[in-house]
C-alpha positions as CSV (number, residue, x, y, z in Angstrom):
1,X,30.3,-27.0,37.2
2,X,32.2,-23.3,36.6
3,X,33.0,-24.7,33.2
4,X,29.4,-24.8,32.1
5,X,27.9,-22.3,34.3
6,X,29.5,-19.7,32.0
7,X,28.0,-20.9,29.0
8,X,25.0,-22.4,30.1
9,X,24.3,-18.8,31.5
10,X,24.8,-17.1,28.4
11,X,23.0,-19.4,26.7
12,X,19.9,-19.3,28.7
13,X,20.4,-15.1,28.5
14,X,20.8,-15.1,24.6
15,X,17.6,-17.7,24.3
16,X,15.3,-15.1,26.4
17,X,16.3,-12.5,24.5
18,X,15.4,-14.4,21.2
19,X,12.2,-15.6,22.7
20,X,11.3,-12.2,23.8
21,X,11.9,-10.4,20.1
22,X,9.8,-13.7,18.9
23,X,6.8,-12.4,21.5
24,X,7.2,-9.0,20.7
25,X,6.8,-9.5,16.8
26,X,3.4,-11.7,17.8
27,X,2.0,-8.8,19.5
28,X,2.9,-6.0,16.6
29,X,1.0,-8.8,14.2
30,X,-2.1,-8.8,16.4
31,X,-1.2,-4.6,16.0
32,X,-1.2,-4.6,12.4
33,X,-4.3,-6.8,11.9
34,X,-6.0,-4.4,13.5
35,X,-5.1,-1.6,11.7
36,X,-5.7,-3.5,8.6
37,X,-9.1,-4.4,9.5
38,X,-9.9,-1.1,11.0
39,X,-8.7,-0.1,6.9
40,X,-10.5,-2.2,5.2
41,X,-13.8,-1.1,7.1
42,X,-13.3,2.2,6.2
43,X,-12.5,1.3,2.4
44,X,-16.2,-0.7,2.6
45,X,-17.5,2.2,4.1
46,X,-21.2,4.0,3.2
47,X,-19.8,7.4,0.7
48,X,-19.6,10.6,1.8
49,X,-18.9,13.9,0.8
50,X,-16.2,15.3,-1.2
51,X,-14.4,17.2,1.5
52,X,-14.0,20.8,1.5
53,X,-10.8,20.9,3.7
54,X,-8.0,18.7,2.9
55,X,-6.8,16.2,5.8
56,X,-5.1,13.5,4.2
57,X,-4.4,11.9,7.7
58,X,-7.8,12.0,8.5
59,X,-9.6,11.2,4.6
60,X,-7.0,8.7,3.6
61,X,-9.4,5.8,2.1
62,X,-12.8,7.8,2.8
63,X,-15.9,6.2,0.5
64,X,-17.2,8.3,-1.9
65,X,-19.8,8.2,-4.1
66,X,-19.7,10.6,-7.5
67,X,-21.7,11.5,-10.2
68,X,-20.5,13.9,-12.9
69,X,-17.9,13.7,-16.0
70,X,-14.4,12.8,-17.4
71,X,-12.2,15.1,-18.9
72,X,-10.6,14.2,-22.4
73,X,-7.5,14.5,-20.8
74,X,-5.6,11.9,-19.3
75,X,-1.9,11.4,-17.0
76,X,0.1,7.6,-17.3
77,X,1.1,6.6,-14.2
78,X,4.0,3.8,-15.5
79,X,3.1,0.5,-13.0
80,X,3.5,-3.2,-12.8
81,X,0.3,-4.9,-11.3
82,X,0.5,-8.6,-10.6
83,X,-1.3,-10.8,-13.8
84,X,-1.6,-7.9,-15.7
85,X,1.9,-7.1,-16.3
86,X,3.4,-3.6,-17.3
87,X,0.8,-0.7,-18.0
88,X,-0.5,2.7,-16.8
89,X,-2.6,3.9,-14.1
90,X,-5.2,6.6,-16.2
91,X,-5.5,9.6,-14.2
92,X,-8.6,12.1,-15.7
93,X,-9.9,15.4,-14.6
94,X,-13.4,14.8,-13.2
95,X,-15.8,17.3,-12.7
96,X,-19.0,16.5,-10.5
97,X,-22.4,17.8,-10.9
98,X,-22.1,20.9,-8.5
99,X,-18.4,21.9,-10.3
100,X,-15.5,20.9,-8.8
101,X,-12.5,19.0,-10.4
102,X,-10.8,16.6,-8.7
103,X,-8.3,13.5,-10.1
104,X,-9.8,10.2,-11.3
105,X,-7.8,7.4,-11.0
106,X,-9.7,5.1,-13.8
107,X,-8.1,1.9,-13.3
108,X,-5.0,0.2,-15.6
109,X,-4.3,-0.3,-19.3
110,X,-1.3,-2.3,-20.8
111,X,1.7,-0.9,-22.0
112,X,1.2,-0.9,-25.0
113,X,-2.0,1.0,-25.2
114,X,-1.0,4.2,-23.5
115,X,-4.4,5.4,-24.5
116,X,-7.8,6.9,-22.2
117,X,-11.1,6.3,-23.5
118,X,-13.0,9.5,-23.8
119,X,-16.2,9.7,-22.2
120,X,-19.1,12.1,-23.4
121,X,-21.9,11.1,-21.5
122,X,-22.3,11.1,-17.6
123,X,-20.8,8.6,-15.4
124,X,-21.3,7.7,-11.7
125,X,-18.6,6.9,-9.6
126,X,-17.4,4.8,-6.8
127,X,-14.2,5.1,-4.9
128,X,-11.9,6.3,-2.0
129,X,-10.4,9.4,-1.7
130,X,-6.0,8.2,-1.6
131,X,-3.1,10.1,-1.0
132,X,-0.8,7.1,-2.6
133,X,2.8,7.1,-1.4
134,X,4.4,5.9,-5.0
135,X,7.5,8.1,-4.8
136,X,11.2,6.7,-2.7
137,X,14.6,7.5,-3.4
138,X,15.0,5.3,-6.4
139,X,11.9,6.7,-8.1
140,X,12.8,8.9,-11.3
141,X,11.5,11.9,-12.3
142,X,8.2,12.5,-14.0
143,X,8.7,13.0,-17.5
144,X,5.8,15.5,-17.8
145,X,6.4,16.5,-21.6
146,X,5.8,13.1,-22.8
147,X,3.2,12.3,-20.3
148,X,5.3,9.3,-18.7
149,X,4.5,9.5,-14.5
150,X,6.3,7.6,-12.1
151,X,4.1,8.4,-9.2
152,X,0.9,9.4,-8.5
153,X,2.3,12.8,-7.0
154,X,-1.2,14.6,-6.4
155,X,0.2,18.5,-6.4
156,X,1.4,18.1,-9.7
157,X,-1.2,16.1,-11.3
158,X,-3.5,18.7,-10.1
159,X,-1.9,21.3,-11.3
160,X,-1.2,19.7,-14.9
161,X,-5.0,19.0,-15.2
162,X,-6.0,22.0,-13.5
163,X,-7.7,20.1,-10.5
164,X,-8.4,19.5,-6.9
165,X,-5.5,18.2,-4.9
166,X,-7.8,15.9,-4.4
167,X,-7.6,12.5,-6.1
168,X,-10.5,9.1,-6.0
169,X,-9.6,5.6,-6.5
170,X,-12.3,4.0,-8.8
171,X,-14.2,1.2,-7.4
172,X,-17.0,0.8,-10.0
173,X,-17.1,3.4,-12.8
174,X,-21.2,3.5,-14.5
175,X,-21.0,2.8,-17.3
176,X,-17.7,0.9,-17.0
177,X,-14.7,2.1,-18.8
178,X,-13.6,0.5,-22.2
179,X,-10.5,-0.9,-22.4
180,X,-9.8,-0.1,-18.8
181,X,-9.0,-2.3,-15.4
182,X,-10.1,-1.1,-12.5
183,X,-7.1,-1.0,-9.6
184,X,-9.1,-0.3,-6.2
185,X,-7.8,0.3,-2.9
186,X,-7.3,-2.2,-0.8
187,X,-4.9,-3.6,2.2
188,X,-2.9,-6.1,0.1
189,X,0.0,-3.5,0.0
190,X,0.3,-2.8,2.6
191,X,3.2,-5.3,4.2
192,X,2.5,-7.9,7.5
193,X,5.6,-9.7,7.7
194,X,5.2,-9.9,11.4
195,X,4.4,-14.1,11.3
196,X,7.9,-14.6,9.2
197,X,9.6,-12.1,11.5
198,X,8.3,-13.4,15.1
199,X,8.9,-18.1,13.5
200,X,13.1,-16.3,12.3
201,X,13.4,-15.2,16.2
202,X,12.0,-18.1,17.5
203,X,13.7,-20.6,15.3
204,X,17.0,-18.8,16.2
205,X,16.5,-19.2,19.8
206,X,16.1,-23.1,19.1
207,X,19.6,-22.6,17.5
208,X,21.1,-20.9,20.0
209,X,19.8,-23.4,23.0
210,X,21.0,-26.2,20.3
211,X,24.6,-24.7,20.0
212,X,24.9,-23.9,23.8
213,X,24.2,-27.5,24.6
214,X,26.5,-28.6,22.6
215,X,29.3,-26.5,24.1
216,X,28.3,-27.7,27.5
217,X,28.2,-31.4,26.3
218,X,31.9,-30.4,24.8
219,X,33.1,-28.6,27.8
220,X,31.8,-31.4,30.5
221,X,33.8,-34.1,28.3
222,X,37.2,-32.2,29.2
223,X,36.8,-32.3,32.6
């Protein structure tokens, strides 16, 4: 019996623990489905108002509904969306019917047509206000003279276009853009991996209580 209590005990500890980070990962998933269904209320949200005080914590995904027009000028945002391939996000000034200029994220055109179709006559938009987190340590820099973006960095997209800090996601864009996708917020970015992380914990305390019992089978042979 002191040969196996040793192991058995150690076994029994290390399976708990296991067990316990398996748990604790089930409740951070229920956590994060509610955050993700609190976001995607607010995305389906009834507009508001353009803000006139910035509070990205606070706006971040806030409806809004826009009427007004796009500037001839256009940023490329350099991104790979899933069956559309390589392309760029279009980012135009737009100015709404009382005056103020904010960013326009128009949606997503291939590679090869690093082009913005100009729009003359009105529009009414659709959208969320965003404040996109695009840029990490691997991210290069902007190459601003030839209009190649790497991330959707608001200050100086502003500035470049002589906006708002203030940039809307494009839902539905009337009349639709030519030539353009549409890329609107939504949650399916935003990672969940709490399942996959909680079924590795458990499936390694299965391991563990597998390999303990068979040291205590081995050990109880010797004796």
């Amino acid at each position: 019996m002191k040969r196996i209590l040793p192991p058995l005990l150690f076994g029994l500890i290390g399976a708990a623990i296991l067990v316990g980070l398996g748990t604790w990962q089930l409740q951070r998933l229920e956590w994060k489905r509610g955050i993700l269904s609190e976001i995607e209320s607010r995305i389906g949200g009834a507009p508001q108002p353009l803000p006139d005080m910035v509070s990205p914590a606070e706006q971040k995904y806030q409806p809004v509904a826009l009427s007004g027009s796009i500037g001839e000028e256009a940023l490329f945002v350099l991104v790979s969306a899933k069956q559309l391939g390589a392309g760029w996000r279009v980012i135009s000034p737009f100015t709404t019917e009382d005056g103020r200029t904010i960013l326009l994220d128009r949606g997503f055109t291939p590679v090869d047509r690093k082009q913005a179709p100009a729009r003359a006559e009105p529009v009414t938009v659709q959208g969320n206000l965003h404040w996109p987190d695009d840029r990490n340590s691997s991210t290069p820099d902007n190459d601003v003279a030839k209009n190649t973006w790497f991330a959707r960095d608001i200050g100086a997209m502003a500035e470049a276009l002589k906006t708002e800090p203030l940039l809307v996601i494009a839902r539905q864009i009337t009349p639709p853009d030519p030539g353009l996708t549409l890329m609107p917020v939504d949650t399916a970015g935003i990672p969940n991996d709490h399942l996959q992380y909680a079924i590795t914990w458990y499936s390694l305390a299965v391991v563990w209580l597998i390999m303990t019992a068979a040291l205590i089978r081995r050990r109880s042979k010797e004796d």
